[in-house]
N, C-alpha and C positions, 0 to 999 in steps of 0.2 A: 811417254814412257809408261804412263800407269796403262793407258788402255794396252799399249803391248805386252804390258804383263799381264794382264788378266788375259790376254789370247793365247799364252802360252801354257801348254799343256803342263798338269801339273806331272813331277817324277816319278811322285808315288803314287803307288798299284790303288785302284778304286777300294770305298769302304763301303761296305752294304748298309742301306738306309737305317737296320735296325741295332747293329752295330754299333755304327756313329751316335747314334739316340743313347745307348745305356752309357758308351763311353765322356756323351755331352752329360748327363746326366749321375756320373761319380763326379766327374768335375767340379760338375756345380756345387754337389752336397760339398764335396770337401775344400770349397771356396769357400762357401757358407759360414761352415766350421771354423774356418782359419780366419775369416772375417770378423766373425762373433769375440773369439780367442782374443782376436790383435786391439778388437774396439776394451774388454775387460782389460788386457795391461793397459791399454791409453788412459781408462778412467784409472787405475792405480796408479798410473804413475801422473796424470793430473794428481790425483789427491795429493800424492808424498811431496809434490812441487808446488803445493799449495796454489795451483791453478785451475783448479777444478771449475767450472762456470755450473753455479745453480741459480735459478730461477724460479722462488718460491711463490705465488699463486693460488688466490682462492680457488678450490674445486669441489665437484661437488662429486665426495670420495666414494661413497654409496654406488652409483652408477659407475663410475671408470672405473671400480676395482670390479664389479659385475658384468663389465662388457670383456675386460680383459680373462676373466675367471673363464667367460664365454666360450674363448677361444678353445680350450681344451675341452669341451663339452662333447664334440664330435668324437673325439678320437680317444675320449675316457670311455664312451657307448661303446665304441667296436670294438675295446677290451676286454668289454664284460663288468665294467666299474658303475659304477655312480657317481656324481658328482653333484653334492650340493652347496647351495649359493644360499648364504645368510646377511645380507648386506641390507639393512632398512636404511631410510632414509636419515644421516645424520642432520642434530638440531643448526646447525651451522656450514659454512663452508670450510674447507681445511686447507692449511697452506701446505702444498707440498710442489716439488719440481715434478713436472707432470712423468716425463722423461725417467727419471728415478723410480717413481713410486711403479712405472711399470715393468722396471727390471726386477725390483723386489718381489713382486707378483709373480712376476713371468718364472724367474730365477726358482723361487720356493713351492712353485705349480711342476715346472718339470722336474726336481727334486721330488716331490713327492709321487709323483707319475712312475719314475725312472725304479723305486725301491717300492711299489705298491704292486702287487699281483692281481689282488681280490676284494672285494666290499668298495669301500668309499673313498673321497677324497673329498673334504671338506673345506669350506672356505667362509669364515667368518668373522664380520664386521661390527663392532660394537663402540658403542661410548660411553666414556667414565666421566668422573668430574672435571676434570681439566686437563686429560686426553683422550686417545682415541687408538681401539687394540685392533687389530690382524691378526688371526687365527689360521693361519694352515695345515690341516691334520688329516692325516690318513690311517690307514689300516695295516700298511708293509711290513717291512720285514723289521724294523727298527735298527737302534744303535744300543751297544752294548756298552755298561754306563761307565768304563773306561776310558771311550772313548768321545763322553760328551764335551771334556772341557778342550778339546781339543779342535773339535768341529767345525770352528771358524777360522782354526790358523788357516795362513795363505798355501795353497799347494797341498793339503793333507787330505787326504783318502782314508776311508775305512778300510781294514784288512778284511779281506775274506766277507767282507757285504755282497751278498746275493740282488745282483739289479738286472732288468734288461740289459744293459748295457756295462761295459768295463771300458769304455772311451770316457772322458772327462779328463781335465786339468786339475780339479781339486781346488779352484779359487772362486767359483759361484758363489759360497755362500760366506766365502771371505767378504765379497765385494757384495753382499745383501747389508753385511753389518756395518761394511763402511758406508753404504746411502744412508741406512739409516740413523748412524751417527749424526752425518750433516744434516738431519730432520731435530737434532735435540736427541734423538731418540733411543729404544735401545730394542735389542733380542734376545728371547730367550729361546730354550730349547725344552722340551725335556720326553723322552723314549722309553718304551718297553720293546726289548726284542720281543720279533713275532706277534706281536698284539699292536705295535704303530710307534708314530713321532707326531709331536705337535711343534709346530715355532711359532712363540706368540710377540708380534712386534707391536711396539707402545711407541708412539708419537706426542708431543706435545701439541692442544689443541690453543689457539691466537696466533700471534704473529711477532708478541715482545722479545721471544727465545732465540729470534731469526736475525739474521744481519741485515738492517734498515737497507741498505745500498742494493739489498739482491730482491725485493720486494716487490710483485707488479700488480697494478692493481688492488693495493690497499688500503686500509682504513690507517689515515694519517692525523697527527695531532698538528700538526702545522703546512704552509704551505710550502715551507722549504722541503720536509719530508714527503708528501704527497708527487714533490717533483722527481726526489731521489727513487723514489718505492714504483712510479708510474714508468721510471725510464730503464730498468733492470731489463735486460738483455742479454742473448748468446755473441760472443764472439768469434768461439773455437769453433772448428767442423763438429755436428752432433756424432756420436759414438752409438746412438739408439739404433738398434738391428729389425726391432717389430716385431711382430706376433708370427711371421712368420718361417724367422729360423727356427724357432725354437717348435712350431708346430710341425716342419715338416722334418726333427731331431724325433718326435716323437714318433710320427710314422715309422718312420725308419728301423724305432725299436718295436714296435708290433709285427707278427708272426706275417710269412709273404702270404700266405692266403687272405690272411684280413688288411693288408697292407693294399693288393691287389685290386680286392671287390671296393672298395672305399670309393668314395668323390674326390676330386683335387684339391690339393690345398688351398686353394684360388677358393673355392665352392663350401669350404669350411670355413674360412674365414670373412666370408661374406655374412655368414649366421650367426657374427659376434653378439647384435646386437639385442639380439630377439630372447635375451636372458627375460623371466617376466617379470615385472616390478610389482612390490608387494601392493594389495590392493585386497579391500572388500567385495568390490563389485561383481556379479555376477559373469563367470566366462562367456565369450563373444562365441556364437559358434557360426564357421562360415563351410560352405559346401566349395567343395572345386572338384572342376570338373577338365581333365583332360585326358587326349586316350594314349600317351604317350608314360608311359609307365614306368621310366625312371627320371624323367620329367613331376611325374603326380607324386610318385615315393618323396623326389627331393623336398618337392613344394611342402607335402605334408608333415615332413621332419623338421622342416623349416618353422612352418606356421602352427606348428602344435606345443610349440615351446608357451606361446602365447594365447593362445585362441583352441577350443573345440573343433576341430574338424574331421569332417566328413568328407571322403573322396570318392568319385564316380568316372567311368570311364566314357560316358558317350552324352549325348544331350537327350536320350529318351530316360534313360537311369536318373539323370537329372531331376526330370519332370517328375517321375516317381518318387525320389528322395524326398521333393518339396512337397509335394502331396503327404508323403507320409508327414514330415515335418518342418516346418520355416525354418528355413537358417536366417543369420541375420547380414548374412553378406554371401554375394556366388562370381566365385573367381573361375572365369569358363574360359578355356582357348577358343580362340575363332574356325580355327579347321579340325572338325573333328567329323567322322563317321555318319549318316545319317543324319541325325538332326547337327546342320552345325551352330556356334556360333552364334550369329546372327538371327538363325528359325529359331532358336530358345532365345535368344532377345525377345524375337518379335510378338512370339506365344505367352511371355511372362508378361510383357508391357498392358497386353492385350487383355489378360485375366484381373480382373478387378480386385482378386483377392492379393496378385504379386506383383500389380503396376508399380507399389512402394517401395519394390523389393531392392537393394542396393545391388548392384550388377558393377563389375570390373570383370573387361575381355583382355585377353591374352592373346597377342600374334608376333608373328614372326614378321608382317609386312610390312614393311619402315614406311615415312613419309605421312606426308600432312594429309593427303587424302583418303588414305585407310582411317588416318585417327578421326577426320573430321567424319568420315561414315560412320564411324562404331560409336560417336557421340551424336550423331543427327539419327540411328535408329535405338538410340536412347540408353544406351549405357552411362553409367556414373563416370568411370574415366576407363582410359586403355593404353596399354601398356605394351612398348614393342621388344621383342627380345632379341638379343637378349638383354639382362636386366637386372641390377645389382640387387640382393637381398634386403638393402638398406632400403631401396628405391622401394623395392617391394612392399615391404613393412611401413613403411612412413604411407606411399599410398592408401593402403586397407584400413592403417589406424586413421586416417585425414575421412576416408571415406564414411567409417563407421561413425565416426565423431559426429559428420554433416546430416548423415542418416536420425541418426540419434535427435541432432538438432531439428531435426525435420519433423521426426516424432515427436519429441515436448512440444513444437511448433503447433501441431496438429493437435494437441492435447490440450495446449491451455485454449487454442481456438475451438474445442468441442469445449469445453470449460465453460468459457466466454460467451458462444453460444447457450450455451445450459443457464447460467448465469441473465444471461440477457433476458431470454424465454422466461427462465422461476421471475424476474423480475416485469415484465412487460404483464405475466399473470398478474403476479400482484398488482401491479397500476392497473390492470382491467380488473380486479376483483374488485379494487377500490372506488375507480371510475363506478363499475357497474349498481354497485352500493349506495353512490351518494341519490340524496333525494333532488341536490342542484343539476343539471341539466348541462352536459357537456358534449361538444361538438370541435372536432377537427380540421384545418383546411389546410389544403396546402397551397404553395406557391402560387397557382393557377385556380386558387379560390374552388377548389373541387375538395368535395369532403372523405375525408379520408376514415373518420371515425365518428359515430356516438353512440351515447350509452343510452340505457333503457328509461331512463329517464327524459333525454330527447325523446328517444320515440310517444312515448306516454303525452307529453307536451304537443309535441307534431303532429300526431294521430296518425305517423308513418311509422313503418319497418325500416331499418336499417337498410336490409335488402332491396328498397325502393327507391333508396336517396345515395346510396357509395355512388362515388363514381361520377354524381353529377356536380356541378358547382351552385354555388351558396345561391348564386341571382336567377338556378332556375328554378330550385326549389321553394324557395322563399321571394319570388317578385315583389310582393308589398314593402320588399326592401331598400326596392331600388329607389334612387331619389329621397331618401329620406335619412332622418341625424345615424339613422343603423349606418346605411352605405358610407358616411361620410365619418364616422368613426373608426369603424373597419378600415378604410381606406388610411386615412391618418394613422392609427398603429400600425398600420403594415411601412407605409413611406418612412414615419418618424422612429418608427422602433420604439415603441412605449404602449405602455397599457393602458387601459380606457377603461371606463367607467359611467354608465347613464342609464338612464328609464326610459322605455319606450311604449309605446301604446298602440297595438296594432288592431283597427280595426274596422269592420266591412258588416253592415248592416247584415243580418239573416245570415252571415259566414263566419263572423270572430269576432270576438269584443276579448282583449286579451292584454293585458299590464305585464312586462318583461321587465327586469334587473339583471343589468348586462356586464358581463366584465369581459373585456376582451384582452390576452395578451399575448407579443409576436414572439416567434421563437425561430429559429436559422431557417427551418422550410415553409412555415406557414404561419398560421394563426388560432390558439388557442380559444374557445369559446364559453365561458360556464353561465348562466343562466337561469331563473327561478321567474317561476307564476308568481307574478305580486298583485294578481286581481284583486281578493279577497282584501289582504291589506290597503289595494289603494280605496278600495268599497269602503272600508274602515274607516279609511282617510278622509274619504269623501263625507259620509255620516258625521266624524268627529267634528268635520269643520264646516258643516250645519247647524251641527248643535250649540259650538261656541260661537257664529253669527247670531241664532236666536238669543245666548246667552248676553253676546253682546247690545245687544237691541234691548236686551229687558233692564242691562242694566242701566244703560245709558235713557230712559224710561220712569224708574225708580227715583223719588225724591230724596233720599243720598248716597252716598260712594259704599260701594260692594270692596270689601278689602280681603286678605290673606298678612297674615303678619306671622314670623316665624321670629321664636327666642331660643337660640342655644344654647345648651349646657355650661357654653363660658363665657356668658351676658350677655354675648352680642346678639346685634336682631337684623332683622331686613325685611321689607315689604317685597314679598312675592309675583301680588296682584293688586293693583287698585284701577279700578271704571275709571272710564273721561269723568264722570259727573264732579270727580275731585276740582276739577277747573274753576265750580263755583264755590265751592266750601274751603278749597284750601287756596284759593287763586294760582296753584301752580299745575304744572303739563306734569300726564302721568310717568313720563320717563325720567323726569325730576326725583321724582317721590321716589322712583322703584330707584334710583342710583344712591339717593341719599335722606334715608328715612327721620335722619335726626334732626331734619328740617322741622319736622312735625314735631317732636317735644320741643323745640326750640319755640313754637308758637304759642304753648299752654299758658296764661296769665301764672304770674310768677305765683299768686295767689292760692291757685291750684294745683300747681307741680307734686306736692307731697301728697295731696290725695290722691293725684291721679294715680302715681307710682305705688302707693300702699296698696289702689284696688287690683292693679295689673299683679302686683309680687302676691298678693293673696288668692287672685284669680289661677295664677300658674302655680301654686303649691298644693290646692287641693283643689285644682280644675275644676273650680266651680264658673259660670257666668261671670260676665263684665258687665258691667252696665252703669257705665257713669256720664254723670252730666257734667261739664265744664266748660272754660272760657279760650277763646284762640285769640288772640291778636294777629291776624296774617298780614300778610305784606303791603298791603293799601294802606293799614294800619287801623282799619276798624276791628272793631268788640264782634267776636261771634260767638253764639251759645251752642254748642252741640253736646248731641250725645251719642257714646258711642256704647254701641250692645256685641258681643262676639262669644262666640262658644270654644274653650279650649280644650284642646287634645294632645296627648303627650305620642310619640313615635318614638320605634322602636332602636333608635338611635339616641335618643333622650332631648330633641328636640320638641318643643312646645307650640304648636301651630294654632293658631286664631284664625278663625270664618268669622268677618262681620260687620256689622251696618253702620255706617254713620251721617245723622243725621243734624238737620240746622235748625235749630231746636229756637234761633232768637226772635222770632218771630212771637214762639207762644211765651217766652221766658217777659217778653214785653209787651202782651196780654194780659199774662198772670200780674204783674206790675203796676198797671192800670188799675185793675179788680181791685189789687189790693188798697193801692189809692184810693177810689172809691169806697169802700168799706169802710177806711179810717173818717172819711167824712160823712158817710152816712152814722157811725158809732158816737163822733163827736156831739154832732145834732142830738142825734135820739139820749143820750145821757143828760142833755142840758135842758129838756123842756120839762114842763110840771106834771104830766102824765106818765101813768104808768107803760110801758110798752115789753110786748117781749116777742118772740120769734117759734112758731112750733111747727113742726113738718105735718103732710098730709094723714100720720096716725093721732095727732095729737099732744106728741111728744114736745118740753118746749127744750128749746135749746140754748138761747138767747134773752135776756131781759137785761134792759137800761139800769143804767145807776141809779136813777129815779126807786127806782122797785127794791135794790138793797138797803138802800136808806132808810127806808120807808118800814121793811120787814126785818131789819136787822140780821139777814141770812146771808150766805156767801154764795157763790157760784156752785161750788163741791155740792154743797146742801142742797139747790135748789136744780142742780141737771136733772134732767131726765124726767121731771114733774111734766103731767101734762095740763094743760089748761082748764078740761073741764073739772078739775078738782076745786078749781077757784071761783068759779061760776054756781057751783051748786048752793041750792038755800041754806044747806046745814052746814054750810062752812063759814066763817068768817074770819075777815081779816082782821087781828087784833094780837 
C-alpha cells in the first residue's frame, strides 16, 4: 500500500522549487521559535515543580563562556558592532550546569544584540574572593529607570523600547535569574537610556553552596560523598536549544541585504572556537593561499581571529610573499592556477631556505591516496574538504606546535653542537698545552689523535701518523710489556700503568712513563720522557753502591739518627758493619732503635744522655766514649762521634761514626799497669831518679828525690836536669 501511495499522483497543483525553499524555510524559523518558547516554559515549570535536573560540574568557565560569546562574533561584524571578550583564565574550575550557564550567556548576548544599534557589546569575566562575576554590557538604547525593578518579572516587556525586533515573550530574562538562582547566585542590572545596560551576574565560587547529590565530579570529603557527587545525572529530555537558534534569531533581525551577502549559519558557527586566548606570546603568522575567493575571504576571517594572516591567490604570489617574508605556516589548496599545489610543495621542499617551512594542503579529493601523495611529496598534514573549522584550527595549532618543537629541537642541537665544539677546544687547548704526551686510539688500535707534545717525543707530525694504527707506527712495540698492557686495558677495561724502555743502538735509547686508560671507543694514552730521570737514577744508585762498599770498608758503623720535637727518635740509616759492633742485622736497628740504649752499661746511661741533650741544645758535636753490653754478653768499649743539625721542621738529625774502641781502652789498661809498677820500683830504690823529655824538661822524679829535697811535685815540674848537674849548684 505504501509503494501505491507514493505512485500516486499527488492533487495538488505543483510548487515551484524556489517557492517551496522560502515556504520550507518560514517554517522552520518559526518551528525554531516555538521550540525555544516551549523548552523556556518546560524549565519554568520544571523549576515551580521542583523538578528541575541540574548537573553542577567543574568547568573551566573562562573558555566556555569565550567559545559561547564566540558565536555572535560573526554576526555582531555584519552589523557594524564590536564585540569584545574579556574572559582570562580563572584561578580554579567553577561548578556550574554546563546546559544553564549557556542559556545565561546565550539569553543576555541576544538581549543585548536585540537593543544595541551601534559601538559594542561587551562580555566580561572576572573573579572575586569567593566568587566569580559575568558582565554583559552594551551600548543600546537602555532601560528607563522605571522600569528596572521590573525587568525580571515573568512576561514583562519594555514599553515603547526601540529594538530590532518587537517579537519576544518577555521571559528571557525571567528564566536568566532563575538559572542563576540554582547556581547560589544572583543578578543585577543597572541602565542609562541611550548610553547602554549592563547585567552583572555573581556566582558562588566551591562547591559547599550546592546540593551534594547534584555534584559530578567533585572534590569529596568522604567516600560515601565522592559516590553521591560522581553519579549526578540527567534524567528529563534536555530543553537546551544550542547556539544555533538563537544565532539564526539574530540574522533574522539584521537588514536583508546584510542578511543576504552573509555565510550560513552552519559556517558561523563552525568559528565558535577560534575566540584568541589571552597570551604573551608573539602572533603566529601563516600565509594561505587559495584562488577561490570566497573560500580565501572565509578562511581568513576565520583564522585571523587568531593567527596573522596573509592571503594569496595563486602559487607564484605565494612564492613572492615568502620571498618577501617567512610566515610560519602556508595553508595552500591543491588545485590552483599555474603553479599548483604540489609545484609549490615541491619548489619549497627543494629551497634550503623553506625545506623547514610548515606546509598543510587543502583539497577537495577524498580518499587515502591523495592523502598519502600530499604526505609522500612532503607536506606536514592535509586536509580534505570539506572540513569543519574546529578540524581546521586544531590541525594549524597541532602543526605549529610540532613546527615549533622542531625548531627548539634544532636549536638546542645547534646549542649542543656549539657546546660540544667550545668544549672539544677547550680539551685540545688543554691537551695541546700539556708537557705530558698524549695519544688517542681507537677500537682498531688506529690513532685518532695527539698532541704536540707526542709529536715532539716522536719526531713525527700528526699528519704522518692519523689514520694509521699504534703497531705500525710504533713496531718496537710489538711483543713487548707496551703491547701486552695495551692489550690488557683494552680486554680488562682498567688502566695501566709502567715504565718502558725503548731502545735500538744508533736509533733510540728512550725511558717512557706510560699511563694507559680504556674508555667506550678506544684507548687513552699519556706519557713522559723519563730519560733524564732514570739517567738520574742510574747515577744515584752508583753512588749509593760505592757508598755502600765504603761503608761496609770502614772500621765502624756509618749511622743517621733522627730526634723529634716530642722525644722520640729513630735510626734512619746504619751500614752492615753494625753486625760486629752491635751483633744485630741492620733491619733490627732501623725497626727498633731502643735496643741500642738498652745495651749502654747501666754505669754510663746518664752520661751518655747528658752528652746527646747537650749535643741537641746547642748543636754542638757528640763525642763520647762508653760501655755496650750486647747480646753475647760481652763488654764493648765504643765511641760514638756525630755532628747535629736541626731541620726546618724542628727535627734534630745526627751523621755519624761509631766506633770499637776495646781494643785500645785495653791497651791503654795494660800501659797503665805497667806504669804502676815501673813507679812502685823506681820509688823504693836508694837512688835518685827522675824522667825528662828530649828538651830537658823533667817531668817525673821518684820518691827517693822528695825525701831527700824536701820539695813537692808543684815545686819541682818543669825544672830541667841540667840545672842540677851544674858545678854552682848544689844539692843542700
Amino acid at each position: 500500500r505504501v509503494g501505491e501511495w507514493m505512485r500516486t499522483p499527488s492533487p495538488h497543483p505543483p510548487i515551484h522549487p524556489s517557492t517551496l525553499k522560502k515556504q520550507l524555510q518560514v517554517a522552520y524559523r518559526n518551528s525554531q521559535r516555538l521550540l525555544k518558547l516551549v523548552n523556556t516554559l518546560l524549565d519554568f515549570s520544571r523549576i515551580e515543580a521542583g523538578r528541575i535536573e541540574v548537573v553542577y560540574e567543574p568547568t573551566d568557565l573562562a573558555m566556555l563562556t569565550t567559545d559561547l560569546a564566540g558565536v555572535f562574533r560573526s554576526a555582531i561584524d555584519r552589523a557594524g558592532m564590536c564585540l569584545r571578550v574579556d574572559c582570562p583564565p580563572l584561578p580554579e574550575p567553577v561548578y556550574v550546569d554546563r546546559e544553564m550557564w549557556e542559556k545565561i550567556v546565550l539569553n543576555l548576548l541576544s538581549n543585548a544584540f536585540k537593543f544595541t544599534f551601534e559601538g559594542e557589546i561587551a562580555v566580561v569575566l572576572r573573579s572575586g574572593d569567593d566568587h566569580i562575576e559575568l558582565v554583559v554590557q552594551d551600548t543600546g538604547t537602555g532601560i528607563p529607570a522605571e522600569e528596572l525593578s521590573h525587568i525580571f518579572e515573568r512576561f514583562h516587556q519594555v514599553k515603547g523600547a526601540r529594538g530590532r525586533s518587537y517579537e519576544g515573550s518577555g521571559i528571557g530574562l525571567s528564566l536568566v535569574q532563575e538559572l542563576v538562582r540554582l547556581h547560589g547566585g544572583t543578578i543585577q542590572v543597572s541602565s542609562v537610556v541611550d548610553q547602554g545596560t549592563s547585567f552583572i551576574v555573581s556566582i558562588p565560587t566551591g562547591f559547599a553552596h550546592l546540593p551534594s547529590e547534584r555534584l559530578r565530579q567533585g572534590i569529596a570529603c568522604s567516600p560515601q560523598e565522592i559516590a553521591q557527587r560522581i553519579g549526578a545525572t540527567r534524567t528529563l529530555v534536555s530543553t537546551a536549544t544550542g547556539a544555533a537558534s538563537y544565532l539564526e534569531e539574530l540574522l533574522r533581525w539584521l537588514p536583508k541585504s546584510i542578511e543576504s551577502s552573509g555565510a550560513r549559519v552552519s559556517e558561523l558557527l563552525l568559528s565558535v572556537p577560534v575566540q584568541p586566548k589571552p597570551s604573551s606570546a608573539p602572533t603566529m603568522r601563516i600565509l594561505l593561499a587559495d584562488d577561490n575567493a570566497d573560500m580565501r575571504d572565509y578562511l581568513k576571517r576565520l583564522l585571523s581571529q587568531q593567527y596573522e594572516v596573509e592571503a594569496v591567490a595563486d602559487g607564484v604570489a605565494t612564492l613572492a610573499a615568502i620571498r618577501q617574508q617567512m610566515p610560519d605556516l602556508l595553508l595552500t589548496d591543491v588545485m590552483m592556477p599555474g603553479l599548483d599545489g604540489f609545484e609549490l610543495l615541491r619548489s619549497l621542499r627543494t629551497d634550503p631556505q623553506t625545506k623547514e617551512l610548515p606546509i598543510i594542503l587543502l583539497s577537495a579529493r577524498a580518499g587515502e591516496e591523495s592523502r598519502i601523495e600530499g604526505l609522500e611529496a612532503g607536506a606536514d598534514d592535509y586536509l580534505t574538504k570539506p572540513f569543519s573549522a574546529r578540524e581546521l584550527l586544531a590541525r594549524i595549532e597541532a602543526t605549529l606546535k610540532l613546527a615549533q618543537m622542531r625548531q627548539e629541537a634544532t636549536q638546542r642541537e645547534r646549542e649542543m653542537r656549539s657546546e660540544v665544539e667550545a668544549a672539544y677546544n677547550q680539551v685540545n687547548q688543554i691537551l695541546e698545552s700539556m708537557t705530558d704526551a698524549f695519544v688517542a686510539l681507537d677500537q682498531d688500535w688506529q690513532i685518532v689523535y695527539l698532541n704536540a707534545a707526542a709529536e715532539r717525543i716522536n719526531g713525527k707530525l700528526r699528519t704522518e701518523v692519523l689514520g694509521k694504527t699504534h703497531w705500525e707506527e710504533w713496531p718496537a712495540s710489538v711483543g713487548t710489556n707496551v703491547e701486552h698492557q695495551y692489550r690488557r686495558a683494552m680486554a680488562e677495561q682498567i688502566s695501566v700503568h709502567f715504565e718502558h724502555h725503548y731502545y735500538a743502538p744508533f736509533l733510540y735509547d728512550i725511558w717512557l712513563d706510560i699511563y694507559a686508560y680504556p674508555f667506550e671507543t678506544g684507548l687513552g694514552i699519556f706519557f713522559r720522557d723519563i730519560t733524564e730521570r732514570k739517567q738520574a737514577e742510574e747515577i744515584l744508585r752508583q753512588s749509593e753502591a760505592r757508598f755502600q762498599r765504603l761503608a761496609a770498608n770502614l772500621p765502624g758503623v756509618i749511622y743517621q739518627y733522627v730526634l723529634h720535637p716530642d722525644g722520640s727518635d729513630a735510626l734512619t740509616y746504619v751500614s752492615p758493619k753494625c753486625r760486629e759492633i752491635y751483633e744485630l742485622e741492620p733491619e733490627v736497628l732501623l725497626q727498633d732503635f731502643g735496643q741500642v740504649w738498652a745495651m749502654i752499661h747501666p754505669d754510663d746511661v746518664e752520661r751518655v744522655h747528658y752528652a746527646n741533650t747537650t749535643s741537641t741544645q746547642r748543636l754542638e758535636s757528640f763525642d763520647v766514649k762508653f760501655r755496650l753490653i750486647v747480646p753475647s754478653g760481652r763488654l764493648k768499649w765504643i765511641q760514638a762521634i756525630s755532628q747535629p743539625e736541626r731541620q726546618s721542621n724542628g727535627d734534630v738529625i745526627f751523621d755519624g761514626l761509631v766506633m770499637d774502641i776495646t781494643a785500645h781502652k785495653q791497651a791503654e789498661d795494660r800501659l797503665r799497669e805497667s806504669e804502676e809498677r815501673f813507679r812502685t820500683l823506681a820509688d823504693n830504690i836508694a837512688q835518685f831518679a827522675w824522667i825528662a823529655d828530649e828538651t830537658g824538661w823533667i817531668f817525673w822524679y821518684n820518691r827517693r828525690w822528695f825525701d831527700y829535697t824536701g820539695t813537692t811535685l808543684e815545686e819541682m815540674e818543669g825544672w830541667g836536669w841540667q840545672r842540677y848537674t851544674t858545678q854552682n849548684t848544689s844539692i843542700a
